[in-house]
N, C-alpha and C positions, 0 to 999 in steps of 0.2 A: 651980824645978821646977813649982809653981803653977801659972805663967806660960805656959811650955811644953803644960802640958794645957788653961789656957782660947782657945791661939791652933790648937791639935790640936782640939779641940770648933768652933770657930768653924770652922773649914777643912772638917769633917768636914757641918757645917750648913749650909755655902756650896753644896757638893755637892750633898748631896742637894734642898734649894732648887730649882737649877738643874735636877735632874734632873726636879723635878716641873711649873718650867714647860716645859722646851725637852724631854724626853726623848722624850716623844712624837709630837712635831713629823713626825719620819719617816715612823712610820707612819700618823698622820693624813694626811700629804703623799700617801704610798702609797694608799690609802683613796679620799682625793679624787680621785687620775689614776684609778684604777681605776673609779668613779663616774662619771667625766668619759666615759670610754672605754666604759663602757655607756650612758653616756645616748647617746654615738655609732655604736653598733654596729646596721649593716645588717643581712638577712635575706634569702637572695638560694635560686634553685632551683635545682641543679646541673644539671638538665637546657636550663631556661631562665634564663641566664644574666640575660637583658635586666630579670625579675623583680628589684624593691629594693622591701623593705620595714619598717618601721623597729622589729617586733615581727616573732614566731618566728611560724608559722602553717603553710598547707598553701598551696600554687603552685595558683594561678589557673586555669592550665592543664592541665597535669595531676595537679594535687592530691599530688602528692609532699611530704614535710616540707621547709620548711624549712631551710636551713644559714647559719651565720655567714661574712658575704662581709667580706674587706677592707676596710677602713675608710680612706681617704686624701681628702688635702683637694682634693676634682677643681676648684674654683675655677668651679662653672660658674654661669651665669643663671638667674634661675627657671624659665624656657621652656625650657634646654638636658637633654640626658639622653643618658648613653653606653652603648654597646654593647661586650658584647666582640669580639673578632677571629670568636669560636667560632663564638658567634651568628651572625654577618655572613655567615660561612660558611655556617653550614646555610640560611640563608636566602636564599641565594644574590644577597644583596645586592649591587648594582654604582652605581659614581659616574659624572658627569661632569665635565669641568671645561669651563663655557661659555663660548663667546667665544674669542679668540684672545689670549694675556695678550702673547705677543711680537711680535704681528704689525704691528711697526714696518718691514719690508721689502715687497719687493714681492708678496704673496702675497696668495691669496682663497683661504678656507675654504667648502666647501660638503658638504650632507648629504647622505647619498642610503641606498641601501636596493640590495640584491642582489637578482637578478632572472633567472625561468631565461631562457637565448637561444631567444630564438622563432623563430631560424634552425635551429635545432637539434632542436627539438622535432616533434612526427609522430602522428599518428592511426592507432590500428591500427584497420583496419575488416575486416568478413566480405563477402566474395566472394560468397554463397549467402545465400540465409533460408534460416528453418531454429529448432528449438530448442535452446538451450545444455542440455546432457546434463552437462557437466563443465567447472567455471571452474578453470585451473590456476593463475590467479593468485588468491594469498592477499590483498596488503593495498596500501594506497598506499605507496609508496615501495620495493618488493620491486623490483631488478633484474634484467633479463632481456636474453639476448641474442638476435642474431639468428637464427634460423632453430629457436629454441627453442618446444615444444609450449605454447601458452596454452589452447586451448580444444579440444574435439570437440563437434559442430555436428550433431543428427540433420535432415537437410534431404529433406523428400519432392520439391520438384525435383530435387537430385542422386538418388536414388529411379528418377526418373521419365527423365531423362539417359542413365541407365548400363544401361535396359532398353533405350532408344532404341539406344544402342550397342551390346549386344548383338545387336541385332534387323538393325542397318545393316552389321555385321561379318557375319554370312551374307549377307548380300546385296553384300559388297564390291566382286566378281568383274563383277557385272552395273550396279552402282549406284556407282562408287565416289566420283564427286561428293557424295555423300548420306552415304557411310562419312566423307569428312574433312570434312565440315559439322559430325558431329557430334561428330566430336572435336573442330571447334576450337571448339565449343560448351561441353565440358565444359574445353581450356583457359582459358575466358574465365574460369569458375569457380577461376582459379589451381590445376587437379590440372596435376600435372608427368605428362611424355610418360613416365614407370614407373609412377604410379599408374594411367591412361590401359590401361597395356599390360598390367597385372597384372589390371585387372579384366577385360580380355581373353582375355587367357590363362585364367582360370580359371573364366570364366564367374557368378559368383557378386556379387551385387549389394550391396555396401555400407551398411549404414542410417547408421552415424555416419562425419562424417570431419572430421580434425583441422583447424586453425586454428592457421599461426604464425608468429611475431612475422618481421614485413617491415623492422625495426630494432634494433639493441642501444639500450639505455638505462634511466631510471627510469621504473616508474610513475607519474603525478603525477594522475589521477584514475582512478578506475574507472567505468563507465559502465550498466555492464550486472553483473547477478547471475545463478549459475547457477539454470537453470528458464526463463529469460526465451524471449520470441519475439521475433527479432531478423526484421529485412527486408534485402535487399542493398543492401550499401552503408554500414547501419549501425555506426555508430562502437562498440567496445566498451573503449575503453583510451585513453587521454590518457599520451602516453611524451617524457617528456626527456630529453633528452642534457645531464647536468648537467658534461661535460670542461671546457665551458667557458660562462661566466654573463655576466651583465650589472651594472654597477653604475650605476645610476641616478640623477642627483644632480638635485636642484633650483633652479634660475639663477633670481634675481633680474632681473626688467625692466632694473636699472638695473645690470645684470653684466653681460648680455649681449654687449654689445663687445667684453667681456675674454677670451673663448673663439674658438678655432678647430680645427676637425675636423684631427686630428694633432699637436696638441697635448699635452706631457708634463703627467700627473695624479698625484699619489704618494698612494697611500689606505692607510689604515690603519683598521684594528675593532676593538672591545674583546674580541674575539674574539683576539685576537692583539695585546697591545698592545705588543709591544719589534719589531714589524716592518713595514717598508714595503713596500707592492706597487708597481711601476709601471708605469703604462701608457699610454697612448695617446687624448684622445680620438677618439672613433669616428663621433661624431652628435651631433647638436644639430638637436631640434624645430624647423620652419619655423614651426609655431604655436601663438600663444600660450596659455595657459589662461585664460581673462578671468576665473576665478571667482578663483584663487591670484596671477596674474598673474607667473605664472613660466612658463617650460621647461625640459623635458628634455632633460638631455647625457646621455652615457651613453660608459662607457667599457668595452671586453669584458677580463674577467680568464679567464686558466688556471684552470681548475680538474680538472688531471686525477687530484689525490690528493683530493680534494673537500673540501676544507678551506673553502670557501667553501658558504655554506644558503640557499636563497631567504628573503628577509625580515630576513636578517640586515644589523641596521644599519652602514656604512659612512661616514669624512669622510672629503674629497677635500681635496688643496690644490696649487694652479697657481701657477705664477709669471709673473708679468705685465710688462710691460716700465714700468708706470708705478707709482709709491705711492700705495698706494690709501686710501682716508679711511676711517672705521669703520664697522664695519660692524654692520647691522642685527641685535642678539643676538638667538638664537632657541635652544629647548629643544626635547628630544622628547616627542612626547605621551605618553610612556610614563611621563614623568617627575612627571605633572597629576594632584592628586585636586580632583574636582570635586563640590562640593557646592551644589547653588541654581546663580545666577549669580557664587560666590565659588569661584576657584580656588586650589589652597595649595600648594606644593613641600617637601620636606626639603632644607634643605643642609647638608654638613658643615661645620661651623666652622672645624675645624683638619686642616689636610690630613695630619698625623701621629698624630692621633687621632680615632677612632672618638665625634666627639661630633656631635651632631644637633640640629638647631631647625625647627618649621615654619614656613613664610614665607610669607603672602599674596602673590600677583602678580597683576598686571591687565595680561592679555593682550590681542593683536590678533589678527590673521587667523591660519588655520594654513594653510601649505604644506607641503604633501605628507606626511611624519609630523611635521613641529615645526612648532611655534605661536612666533609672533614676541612677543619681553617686552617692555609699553610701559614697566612699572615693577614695581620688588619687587626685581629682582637686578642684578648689576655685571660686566663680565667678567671673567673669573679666577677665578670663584665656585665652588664644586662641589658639586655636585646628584645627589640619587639619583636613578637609571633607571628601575631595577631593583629589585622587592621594598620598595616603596612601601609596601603597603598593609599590611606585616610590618613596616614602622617604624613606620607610626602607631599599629597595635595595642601595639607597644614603649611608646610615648611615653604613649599610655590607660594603658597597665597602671602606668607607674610615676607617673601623677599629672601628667604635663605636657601643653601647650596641642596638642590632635590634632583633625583634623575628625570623629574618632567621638567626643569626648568635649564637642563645641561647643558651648554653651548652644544656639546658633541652627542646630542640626544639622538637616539635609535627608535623610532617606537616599533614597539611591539604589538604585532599582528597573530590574531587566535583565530584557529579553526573553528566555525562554528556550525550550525545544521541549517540547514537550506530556509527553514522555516524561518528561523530567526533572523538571517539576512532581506527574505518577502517582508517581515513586519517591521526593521529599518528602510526597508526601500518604498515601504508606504507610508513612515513619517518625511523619510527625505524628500519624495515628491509635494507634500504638505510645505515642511519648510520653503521646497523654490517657489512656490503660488506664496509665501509669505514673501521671500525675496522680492517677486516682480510688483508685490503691492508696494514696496518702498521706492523701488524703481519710479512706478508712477507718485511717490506721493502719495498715495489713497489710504488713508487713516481707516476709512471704515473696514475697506476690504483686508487690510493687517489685521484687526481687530478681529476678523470673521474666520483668517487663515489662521490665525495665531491659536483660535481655539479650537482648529480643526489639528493642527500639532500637538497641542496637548492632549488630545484623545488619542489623537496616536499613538503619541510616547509612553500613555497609560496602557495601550492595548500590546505594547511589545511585550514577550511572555519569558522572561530573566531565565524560568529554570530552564528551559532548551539549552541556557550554555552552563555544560558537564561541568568542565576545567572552572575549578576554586579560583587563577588566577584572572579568568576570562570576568566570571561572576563581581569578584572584587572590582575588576575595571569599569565593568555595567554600573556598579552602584555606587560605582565615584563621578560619575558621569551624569544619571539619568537626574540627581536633583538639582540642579543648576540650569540642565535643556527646559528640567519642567514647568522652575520656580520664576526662568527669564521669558519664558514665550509663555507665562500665565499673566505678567508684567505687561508685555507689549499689549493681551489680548484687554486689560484695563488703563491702561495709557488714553489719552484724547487727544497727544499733539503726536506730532511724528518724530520731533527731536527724540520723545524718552523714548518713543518704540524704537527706533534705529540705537540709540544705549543699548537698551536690552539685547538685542537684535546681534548685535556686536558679541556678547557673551553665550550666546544661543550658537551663533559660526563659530567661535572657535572651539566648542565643545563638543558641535557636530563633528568637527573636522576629524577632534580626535574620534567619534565613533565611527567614522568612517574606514578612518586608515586603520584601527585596533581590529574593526569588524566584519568592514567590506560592506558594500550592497550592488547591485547588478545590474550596473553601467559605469562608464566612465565620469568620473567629477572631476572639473576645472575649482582649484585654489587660486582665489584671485584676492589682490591687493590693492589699498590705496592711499599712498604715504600721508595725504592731508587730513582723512577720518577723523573723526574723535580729538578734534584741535590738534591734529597736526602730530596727535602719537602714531597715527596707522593702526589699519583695521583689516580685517580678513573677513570672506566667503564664499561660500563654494557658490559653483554653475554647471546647469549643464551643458554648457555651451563655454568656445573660446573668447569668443566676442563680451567686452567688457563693459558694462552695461550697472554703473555705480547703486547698489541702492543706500547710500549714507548720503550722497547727495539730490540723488534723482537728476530731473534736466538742468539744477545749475551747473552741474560737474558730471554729465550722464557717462562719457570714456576715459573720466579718472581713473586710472586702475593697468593692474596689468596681471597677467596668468602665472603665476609662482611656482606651482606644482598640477602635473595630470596624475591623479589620484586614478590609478588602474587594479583591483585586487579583488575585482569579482568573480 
């Protein structure tokens, strides 16, 4: 029995033994994956997806919290960084794929660009001088048809005409050489044989008379605004008939043989990318261009549901009776950020996913909108077009290699129109009354500037800048100034308004030097800022004057850059 209770003790010691080394093995195990799985857990903005961060925080952009983003092992490069679908979407991001990956058969690829038909197109002009009393047409692109009211025209020769007419209708009986002189006088003025008769009939002389349209079609410029003094003759409307377009393509010197006028073209747009048009071509340039060393072919497309835009890019492809050798890859210039003399692209890596890298290329000549690749890309490769400048700011924000973020960064400075520099330089004065309210501390009076800069920034008018690359820079720019200094203007302490405040300078900064405004601005610095990362803002003045700390730290700081480019 003994025996029984020392091997029941032994058994009972074995156990619990065991249990104290291995028992908590599990949950240690549990513990570590859990550990593991935070050290891994991202930080991403519901709004801005493209946002990854590797702590909880506020978004860059529009200052939102924070949320925990999926975690998966994307296997990518140091340089690589993905986007989601969402993203891609609002940003209206587009690819291409360059070069021709199949074109093992007889065919030649060429680029070209939609164009209105200049057969088709027409000048509306005034018959009379005279002043425009009333413009009926509102804007470019408004359509009109033919025989439709555009203008009334107050004209003291028509005035001067219809007295004469008068005065020749009593005298018809005796004079009547003299009575139809000066009617076909006043028809030369385009009045029809009832307007002609009714002033006849009635005796009463007309000050204003109308103006209208001698075609159907679009507006494609306007010439003239109401008020103006126009002369006869004068052009007041620029009109296309956009039923049917042109599409333009670019031939290589060494293509040329390969074309002939009636010739099948099958084109296709990203505009439309599951469908082929075909057509015919039409012409081909007699000469050459010496500076591109190309010509234009050109083939005419339907457009009478108007599915085709002037400018919208098009590729063509022929088939040719012989196989042709490779051909010279080339991109569009839409596709080029350009910094210094260094040019950079994004390409997508994997055609199934949204992942991105920037790529140095050393280009050659450009014809027509694309630039020839000496080196950097392969064909088959795919390239964004589209929404460029919204990938690189992608690639800045999460830490990867971008030409906004280059050690040896250039930036680039765009011509703009006087006007749009006045309505930067009336937010800029806004932001410094926001800067000096930090200076002092005064929470309320940030509060009051901060939403006197958002009206501002609301009231700067984007389309005054022409240039596509200008526009793209504005609107990579304007939602961060808007979404931080809407921030400071709901903030109640001054810690978050000087955060925000922080993201607001250095965004100014770049629209300053991209944009110019008209006077001189001090970039100043102060290595202690924002714990000690450093912070940036402008002044209009040399004297340093901190507003991240106000009077505890009021000549922290020092002048980095005199920003001069008004």
């Amino acid at each position: 029995m003994k025996k029984y209770i020392i091997y029941i003790g032994i058994l009972i010691a074995g156990l619990f033994l065991g249990w104290l080394l291995f028992g908590g093995s599990t949950h240690s195990e549990e513990k570590h994956t859990d550990e593991v799985g935070e050290t891994k857990k991202m930080w991403t903005c519901s709004m801005h997806p493209q946002i990854m961060q590797p702590e909880p925080g506020d978004c860059p952009i529009c200052g939102m919290e924070l949320i925990p983003a999926e975690v998966g092992a994307e296997g990518l490069s140091a340089n690589q960084f993905k986007l989601t679908k969402n993203a891609l979407a609002l940003a209206n991001v587009q690819t291409t794929v360059i070069g021709d990956v199949a074109n093992t058969d007889n065919t030649i690829t060429v680029s070209g660009k939609i164009a209105e038909n200049e057969k088709s197109n027409a000048v509306q002009v005034s018959y009379f001088a005279g002043r425009i009393e009333r413009l009926n047409v509102n804007f470019t692109g408004e359509k009109i048809n033919k025989g439709q009211l555009l203008a009334t025209v107050y004209s003291p020769e028509l005035v001067k005409a219809q007295q004469e007419l008068l005065t020749a209708a009593s005298l018809k009986e005796s004079q009547p050489a003299l009575y139809k002189a000066v009617r076909n006088k006043l028809k030369l003025w385009k009045l029809s044989e009832n307007q002609i008769n009714q002033i006849e009939k009635t005796g009463e002389v007309k000050e204003n008379f109308p103006v209208y349209a001698t075609v159907s079609g679009t507006v494609s410029e306007k010439l003239v605004q109401q008020g103006d003094y126009i002369s006869q003759g004068q052009a007041l409307l620029k009109i296309a008939n956009l039923s049917s377009v042109w599409a333009n393509f670019d031939v290589y010197e060494s293509q040329i043989n390969n074309f002939n006028v009636g010739q099948q073209i099958a084109i296709t747009t990203n505009a439309y990318p599951n469908e082929v048009f075909d057509a015919k071509i039409s012409f081909i340039d007699p000469v050459l261009n010496s500076k591109t060393r190309t010509v234009t072919m050109r083939a005419v497309l339907n457009n009478t549901q108007g599915r085709f835009k002037p400018a919208m890019f098009v590729t063509g492809k022929i088939t040719t009776k012989e196989k042709q050798a490779e051909q010279q890859l080339s991109i569009p210039v839409t596709a080029v950020l350009w910094t210094g003399k260094r040019s950079v692209v994004y390409v997508k890596v994997k055609s199934e996913q949204p992942i991105f890298e920037m790529r140095e290329v050393l280009l050659g000549g450009r014809v027509g909108e694309s630039y020839q690749v000496e080196k950097g890309l392969e064909s088959g490769e795919e390239i964004v077009t589209n929404g460029v400048f919204t990938i690189d700011a992608s690639a800045q924000l999460q830490g990867k290699k971008s030409m906004m973020n280059h050690a040896k960064e250039i930036v680039e400075s765009f011509e703009v129109p006087e006007k749009f520099k006045e309505q930067l330089q009336k937010a800029y004065n806004s932001y410094i009354t926001l800067k000096d309210a930090l200076v002092k501390t005064d929470v309320s009076a940030a509060k009051s500037n901060a939403e006197n800069l958002t009206r501002d920034l609301e009231s700067i008018d984007m389309k005054l800048l022409a240039s596509e690359s200008a526009h793209e820079k504005w609107m990579l720019l304007i939602p961060v100034l808007k979404a931080n200094s809407e921030k400071i203007a709901q903030a109640s302490d001054v810690d978050m308004q000087r955060k925000h405040f922080k993201m607001v300078s250095d965004y100014f900064i770049k629209a300053v030097h991209s944009f110019g405004i008209k006077e001189v601005a001090y970039k100043q610095y102060c290595p202690m800022a924002d714990s000690d990362k450093g912070a940036y803002w402008l002044s209009k003045e040399k004297q340093v004057l901190n507003p991240y700390f106000g009077d505890k730290m009021l000549k922290c700081g020092e002048v980095k850059e005199t920003i001069n480019n008004n």
